[in-house]
C-alpha positions as CSV (number, residue, x, y, z in Angstrom):
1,X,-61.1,105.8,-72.9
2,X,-64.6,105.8,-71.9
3,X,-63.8,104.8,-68.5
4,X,-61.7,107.0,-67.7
5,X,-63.8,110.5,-69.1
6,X,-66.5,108.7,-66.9
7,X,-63.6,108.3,-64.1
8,X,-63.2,112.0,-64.4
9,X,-67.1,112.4,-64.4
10,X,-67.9,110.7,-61.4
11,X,-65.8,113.2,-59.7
12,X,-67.9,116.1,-61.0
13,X,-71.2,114.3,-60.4
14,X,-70.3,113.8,-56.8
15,X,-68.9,117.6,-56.6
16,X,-72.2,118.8,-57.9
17,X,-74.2,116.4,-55.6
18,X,-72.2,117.4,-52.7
19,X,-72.7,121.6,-53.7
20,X,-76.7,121.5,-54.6
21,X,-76.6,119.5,-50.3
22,X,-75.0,122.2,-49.1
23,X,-77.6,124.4,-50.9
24,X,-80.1,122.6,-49.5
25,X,-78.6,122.8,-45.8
26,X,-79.2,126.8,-46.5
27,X,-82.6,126.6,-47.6
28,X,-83.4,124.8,-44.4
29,X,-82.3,127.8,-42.2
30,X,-82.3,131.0,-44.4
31,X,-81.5,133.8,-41.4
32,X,-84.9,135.1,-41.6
33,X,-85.6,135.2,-38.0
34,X,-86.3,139.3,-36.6
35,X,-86.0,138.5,-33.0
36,X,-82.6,139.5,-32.4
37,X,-81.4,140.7,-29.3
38,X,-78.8,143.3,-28.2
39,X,-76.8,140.9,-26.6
40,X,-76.4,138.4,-30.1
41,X,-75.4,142.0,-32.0
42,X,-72.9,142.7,-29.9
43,X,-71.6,138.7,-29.4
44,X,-70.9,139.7,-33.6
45,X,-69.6,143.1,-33.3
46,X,-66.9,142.2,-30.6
47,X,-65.7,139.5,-33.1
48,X,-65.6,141.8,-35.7
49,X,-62.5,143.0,-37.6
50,X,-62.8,145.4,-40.9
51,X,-60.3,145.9,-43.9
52,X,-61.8,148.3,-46.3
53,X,-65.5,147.3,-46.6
54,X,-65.3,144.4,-45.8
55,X,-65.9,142.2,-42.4
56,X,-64.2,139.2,-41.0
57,X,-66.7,137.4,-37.9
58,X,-64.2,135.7,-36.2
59,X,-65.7,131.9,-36.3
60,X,-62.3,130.9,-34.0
61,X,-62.0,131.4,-29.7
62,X,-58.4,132.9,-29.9
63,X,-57.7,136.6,-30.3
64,X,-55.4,135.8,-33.5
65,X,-56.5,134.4,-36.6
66,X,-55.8,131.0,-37.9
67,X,-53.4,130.1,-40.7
68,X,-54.3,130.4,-44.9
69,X,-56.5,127.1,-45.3
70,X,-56.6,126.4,-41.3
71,X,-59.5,124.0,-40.7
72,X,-62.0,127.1,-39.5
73,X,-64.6,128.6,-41.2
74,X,-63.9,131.9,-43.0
75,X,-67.1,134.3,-42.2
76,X,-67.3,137.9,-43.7
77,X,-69.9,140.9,-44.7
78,X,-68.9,143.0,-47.8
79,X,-70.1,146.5,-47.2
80,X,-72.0,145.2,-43.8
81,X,-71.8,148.5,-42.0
82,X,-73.5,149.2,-38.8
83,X,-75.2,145.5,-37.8
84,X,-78.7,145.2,-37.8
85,X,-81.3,142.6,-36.8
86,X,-81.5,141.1,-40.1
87,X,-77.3,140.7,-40.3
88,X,-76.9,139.1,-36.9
89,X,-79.9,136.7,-37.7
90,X,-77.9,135.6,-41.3
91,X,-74.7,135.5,-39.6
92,X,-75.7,132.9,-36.9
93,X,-77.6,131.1,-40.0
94,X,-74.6,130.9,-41.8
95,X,-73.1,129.8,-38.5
96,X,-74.8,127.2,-38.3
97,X,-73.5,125.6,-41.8
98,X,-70.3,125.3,-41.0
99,X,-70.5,121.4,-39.5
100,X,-72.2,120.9,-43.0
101,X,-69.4,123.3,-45.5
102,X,-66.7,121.2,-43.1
103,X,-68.2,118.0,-44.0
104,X,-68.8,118.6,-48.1
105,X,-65.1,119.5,-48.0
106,X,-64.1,116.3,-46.6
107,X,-66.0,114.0,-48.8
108,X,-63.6,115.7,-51.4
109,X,-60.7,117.8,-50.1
110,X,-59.3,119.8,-53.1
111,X,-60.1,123.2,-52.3
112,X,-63.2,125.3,-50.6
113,X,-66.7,125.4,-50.1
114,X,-68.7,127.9,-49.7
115,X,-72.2,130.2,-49.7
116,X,-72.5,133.4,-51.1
117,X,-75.9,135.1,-50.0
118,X,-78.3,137.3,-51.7
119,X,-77.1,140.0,-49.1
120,X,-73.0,139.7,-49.6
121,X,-72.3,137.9,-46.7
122,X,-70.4,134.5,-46.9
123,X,-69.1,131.5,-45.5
124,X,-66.1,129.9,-46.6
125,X,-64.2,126.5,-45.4
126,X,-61.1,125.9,-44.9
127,X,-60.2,129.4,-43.6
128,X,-59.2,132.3,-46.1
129,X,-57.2,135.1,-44.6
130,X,-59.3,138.8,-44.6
131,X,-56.7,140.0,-46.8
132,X,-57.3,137.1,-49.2
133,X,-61.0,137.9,-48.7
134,X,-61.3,141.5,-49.5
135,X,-61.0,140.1,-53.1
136,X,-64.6,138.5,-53.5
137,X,-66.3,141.7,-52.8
138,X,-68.8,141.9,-53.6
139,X,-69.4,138.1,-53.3
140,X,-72.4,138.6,-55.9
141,X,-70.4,140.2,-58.9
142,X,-67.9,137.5,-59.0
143,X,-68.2,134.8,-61.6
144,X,-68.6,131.9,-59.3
145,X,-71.5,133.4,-58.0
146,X,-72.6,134.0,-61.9
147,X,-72.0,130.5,-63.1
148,X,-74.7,129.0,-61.1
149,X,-77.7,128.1,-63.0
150,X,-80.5,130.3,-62.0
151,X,-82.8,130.0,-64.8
152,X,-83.4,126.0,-64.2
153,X,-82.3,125.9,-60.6
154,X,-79.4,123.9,-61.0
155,X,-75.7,123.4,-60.4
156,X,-73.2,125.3,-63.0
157,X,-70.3,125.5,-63.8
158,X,-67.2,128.4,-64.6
159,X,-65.0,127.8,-67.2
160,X,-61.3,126.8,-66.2
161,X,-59.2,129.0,-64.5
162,X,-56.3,129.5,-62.9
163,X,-55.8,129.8,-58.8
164,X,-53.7,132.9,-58.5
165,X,-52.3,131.4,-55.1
166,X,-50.5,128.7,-56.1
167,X,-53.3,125.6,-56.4
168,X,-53.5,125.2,-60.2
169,X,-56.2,125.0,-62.9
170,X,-59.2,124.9,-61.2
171,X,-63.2,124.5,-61.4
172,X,-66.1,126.2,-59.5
173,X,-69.6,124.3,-59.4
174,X,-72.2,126.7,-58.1
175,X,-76.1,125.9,-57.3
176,X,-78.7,128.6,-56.6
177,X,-80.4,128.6,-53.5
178,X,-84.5,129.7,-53.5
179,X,-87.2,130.1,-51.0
180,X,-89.8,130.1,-53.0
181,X,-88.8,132.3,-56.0
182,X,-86.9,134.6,-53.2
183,X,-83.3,134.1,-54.4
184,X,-81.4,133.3,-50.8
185,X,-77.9,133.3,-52.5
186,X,-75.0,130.7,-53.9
187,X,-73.8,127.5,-52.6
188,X,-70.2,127.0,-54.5
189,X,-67.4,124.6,-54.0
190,X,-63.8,124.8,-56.0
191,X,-61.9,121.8,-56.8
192,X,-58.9,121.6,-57.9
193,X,-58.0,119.6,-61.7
194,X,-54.2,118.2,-61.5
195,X,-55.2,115.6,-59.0
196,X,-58.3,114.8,-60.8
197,X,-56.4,115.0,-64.4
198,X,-53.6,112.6,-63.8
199,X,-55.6,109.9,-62.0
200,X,-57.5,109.8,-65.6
201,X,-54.6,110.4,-67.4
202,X,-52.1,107.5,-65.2
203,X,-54.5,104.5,-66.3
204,X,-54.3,105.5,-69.9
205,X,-50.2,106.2,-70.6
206,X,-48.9,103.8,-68.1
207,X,-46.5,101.8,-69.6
208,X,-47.4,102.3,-73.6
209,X,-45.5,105.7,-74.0
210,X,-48.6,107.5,-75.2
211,X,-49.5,111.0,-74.3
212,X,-52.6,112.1,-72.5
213,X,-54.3,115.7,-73.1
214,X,-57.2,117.0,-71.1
215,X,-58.6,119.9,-72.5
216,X,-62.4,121.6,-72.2
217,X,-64.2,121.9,-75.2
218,X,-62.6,125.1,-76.5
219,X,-59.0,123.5,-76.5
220,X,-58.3,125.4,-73.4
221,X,-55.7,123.1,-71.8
222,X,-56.0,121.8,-68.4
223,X,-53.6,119.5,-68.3
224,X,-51.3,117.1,-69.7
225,X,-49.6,113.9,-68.7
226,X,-46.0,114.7,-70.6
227,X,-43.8,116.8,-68.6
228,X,-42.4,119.1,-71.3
229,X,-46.3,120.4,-72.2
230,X,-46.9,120.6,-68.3
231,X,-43.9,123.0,-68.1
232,X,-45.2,125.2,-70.9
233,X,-48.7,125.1,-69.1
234,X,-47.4,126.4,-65.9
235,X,-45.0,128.9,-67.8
236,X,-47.5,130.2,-69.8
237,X,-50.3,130.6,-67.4
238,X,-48.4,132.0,-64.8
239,X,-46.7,134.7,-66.9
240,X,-50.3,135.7,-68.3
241,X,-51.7,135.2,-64.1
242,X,-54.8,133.3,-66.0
243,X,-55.9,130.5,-68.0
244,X,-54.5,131.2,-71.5
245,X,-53.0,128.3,-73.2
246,X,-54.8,126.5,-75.9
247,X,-54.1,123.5,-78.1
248,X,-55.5,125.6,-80.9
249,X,-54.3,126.0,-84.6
250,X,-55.2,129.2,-87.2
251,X,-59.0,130.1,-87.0
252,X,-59.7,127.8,-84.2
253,X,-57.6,129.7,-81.7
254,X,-58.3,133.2,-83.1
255,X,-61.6,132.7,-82.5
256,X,-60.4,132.4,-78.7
257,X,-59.8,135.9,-78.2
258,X,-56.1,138.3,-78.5
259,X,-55.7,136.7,-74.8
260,X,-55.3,133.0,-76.5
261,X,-52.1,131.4,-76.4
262,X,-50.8,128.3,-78.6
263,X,-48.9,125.8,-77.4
264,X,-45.2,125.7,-79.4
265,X,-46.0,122.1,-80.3
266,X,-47.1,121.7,-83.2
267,X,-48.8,118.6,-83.3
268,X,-50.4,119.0,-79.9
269,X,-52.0,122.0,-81.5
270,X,-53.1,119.7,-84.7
271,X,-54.4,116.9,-82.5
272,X,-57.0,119.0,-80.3
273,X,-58.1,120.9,-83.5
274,X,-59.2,117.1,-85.5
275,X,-60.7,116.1,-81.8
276,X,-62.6,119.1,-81.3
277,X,-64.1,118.8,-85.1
278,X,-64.6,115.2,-84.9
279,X,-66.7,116.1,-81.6
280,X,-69.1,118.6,-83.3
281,X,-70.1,115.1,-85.8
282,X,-70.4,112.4,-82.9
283,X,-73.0,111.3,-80.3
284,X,-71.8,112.7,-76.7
285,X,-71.1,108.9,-75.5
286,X,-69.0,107.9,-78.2
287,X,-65.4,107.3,-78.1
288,X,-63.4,108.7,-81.1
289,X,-60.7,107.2,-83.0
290,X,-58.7,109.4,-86.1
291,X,-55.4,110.2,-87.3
292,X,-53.8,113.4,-86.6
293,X,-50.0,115.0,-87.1
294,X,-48.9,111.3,-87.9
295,X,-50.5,109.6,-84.7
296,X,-53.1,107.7,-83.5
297,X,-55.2,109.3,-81.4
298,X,-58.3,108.3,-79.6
299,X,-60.7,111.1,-77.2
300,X,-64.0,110.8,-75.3
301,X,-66.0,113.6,-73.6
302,X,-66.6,113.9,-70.0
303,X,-70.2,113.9,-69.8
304,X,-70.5,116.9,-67.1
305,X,-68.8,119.9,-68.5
306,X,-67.8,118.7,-72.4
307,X,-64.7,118.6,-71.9
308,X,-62.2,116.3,-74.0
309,X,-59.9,113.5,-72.7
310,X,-57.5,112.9,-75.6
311,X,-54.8,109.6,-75.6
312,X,-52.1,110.4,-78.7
313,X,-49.9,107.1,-79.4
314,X,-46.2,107.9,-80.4
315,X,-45.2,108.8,-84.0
């Protein structure tokens, strides 16, 4: 059991590690430079394109734009209006980082990477259609951007959540980026869970029949290695279009929220509730061992986020 939360937290360490570089890469090369000529402005203005108020650069050398998750850099202005000096010198900063957002992807290809800055531009990798885009505006309000830890300058994390096109239950860590106590803006990369979940969750049910739950430290599910609580996962969250399902009992899940659904197994329900109660008495490291719903059933937490890796043994 241990292993495997720490397989899980390996992941998250590296995604973190791989987010506060890219971070860094921003620092470096803030897009503070004035000198900006007329000829640059209008390089970005003739690869322009605006829906609403917001502003794709195109990053690509054909006239047409590449296909959803295409490997080119995404590059857009929320609200950018006419393009100063100031723009075009952030622009061809955040240029610049797309050899490093392309090479933090590879080292783990789940999802995107990308840097939100101060000023509501950002770069994203692999490419996100503009009319995908149009939906982080502004770039600063959105809860990515809000889950980086600003107060001790360090990587955070959002809750759970569900990718409304199609990818899953997903995670966002974010890092703040500073020059000097100048706020520059938000490095953030999204990984996806289900691939991440069920290499945990193979090594622990293979061949013994037992079920493995992963689930953060609310009971918020994120996934599950039995088919049939898969199923309701997907049902569930889909209906709702957000991360809803819980494997909550009574108090435990009304203190969720009127959004919070339980799962229709019972003992699912019963297990998380003794896990997440057994967590609140134990050491962070340790690996716990109880009875629930007629079962054995032992949990550890991954280190990084609290979350709860749960293996229940058949009745």
């Amino acid at each position: 059991m241990r292993l495997a939360a720490d397989r899980i937290d390996v992941v998250l360490q590296g995604v973190a590690a791989s987010t506060r570089a890219v971070g860094e890469e921003l620092a470096l090369r803030p897009g503070e430079e004035t000198r900006v000529t007329e000829k640059q402005r209008e390089h970005w203005e003739a690869r322009s394109r605006v829906l609403g108020t917001t502003t794709e650069y195109r990053t690509w050398s054909g006239p047409e734009p590449p296909p959803f998750q295409a490997p080119f850099a995404g590059l857009y202005g929320y609200g950018d209006g006419e393009l100063k000096a100031d723009g075009v010198a952030q622009l061809e900063a955040l240029e610049r980082l797309v050899p490093v957002v392309r090479s933090a992807y590879l080292s783990y290809p789940f999802s995107w990477v990308y840097v939100s800055t101060a000023e509501e531009r950002m770069l994203i990798y692999p490419y996100l259609p503009l009319g995908e885009a149009v939906n982080n505006l502004n770039p600063s309000h959105q809860i990515y951007y809000k889950a980086a830890d600003f107060a001790h300058r360090k990587v955070g994390w959002t809750p759970p959540y569900l990718d409304l096109v199609g990818a899953g239950m997903m995670i966002t860590a974010s890092y703040p980026v500073y020059s000097g106590d100048r706020l520059l803006g938000v490095a953030s990369r999204d990984i996806t869970l289900k691939q991440l979940a069920r290499s945990a969750m193979s090594h622990l049910t293979r061949g013994n029949g037992a079920s493995a739950l992963l689930v953060d430290a609310q009971g918020l599910v994120i996934d599950a290695s039995d088919p049939g609580l898969v199923a309701e996962l997907q049902e569930v969250n889909t209906k709702a279009r957000a991360a809803v399902l819980y494997y909550r009992t009574g108090a435990g899940l009304k203190a969720r929220g009127a959004k919070a659904v339980a799962s229709a197994t019972g003992w699912v329900n019963e297990v998380t509730e003794r896990v997440i109660a057994e967590a609140t008495r134990k050491d962070e490291s340790d690996v716990m061992t109880i009875d629930a719903a007629g079962r054995e059933v032992l949990a550890a937490r991954v280190a990084t986020t609290g979350w709860l890796l749960i293996l229940v043994q058949a009745p």
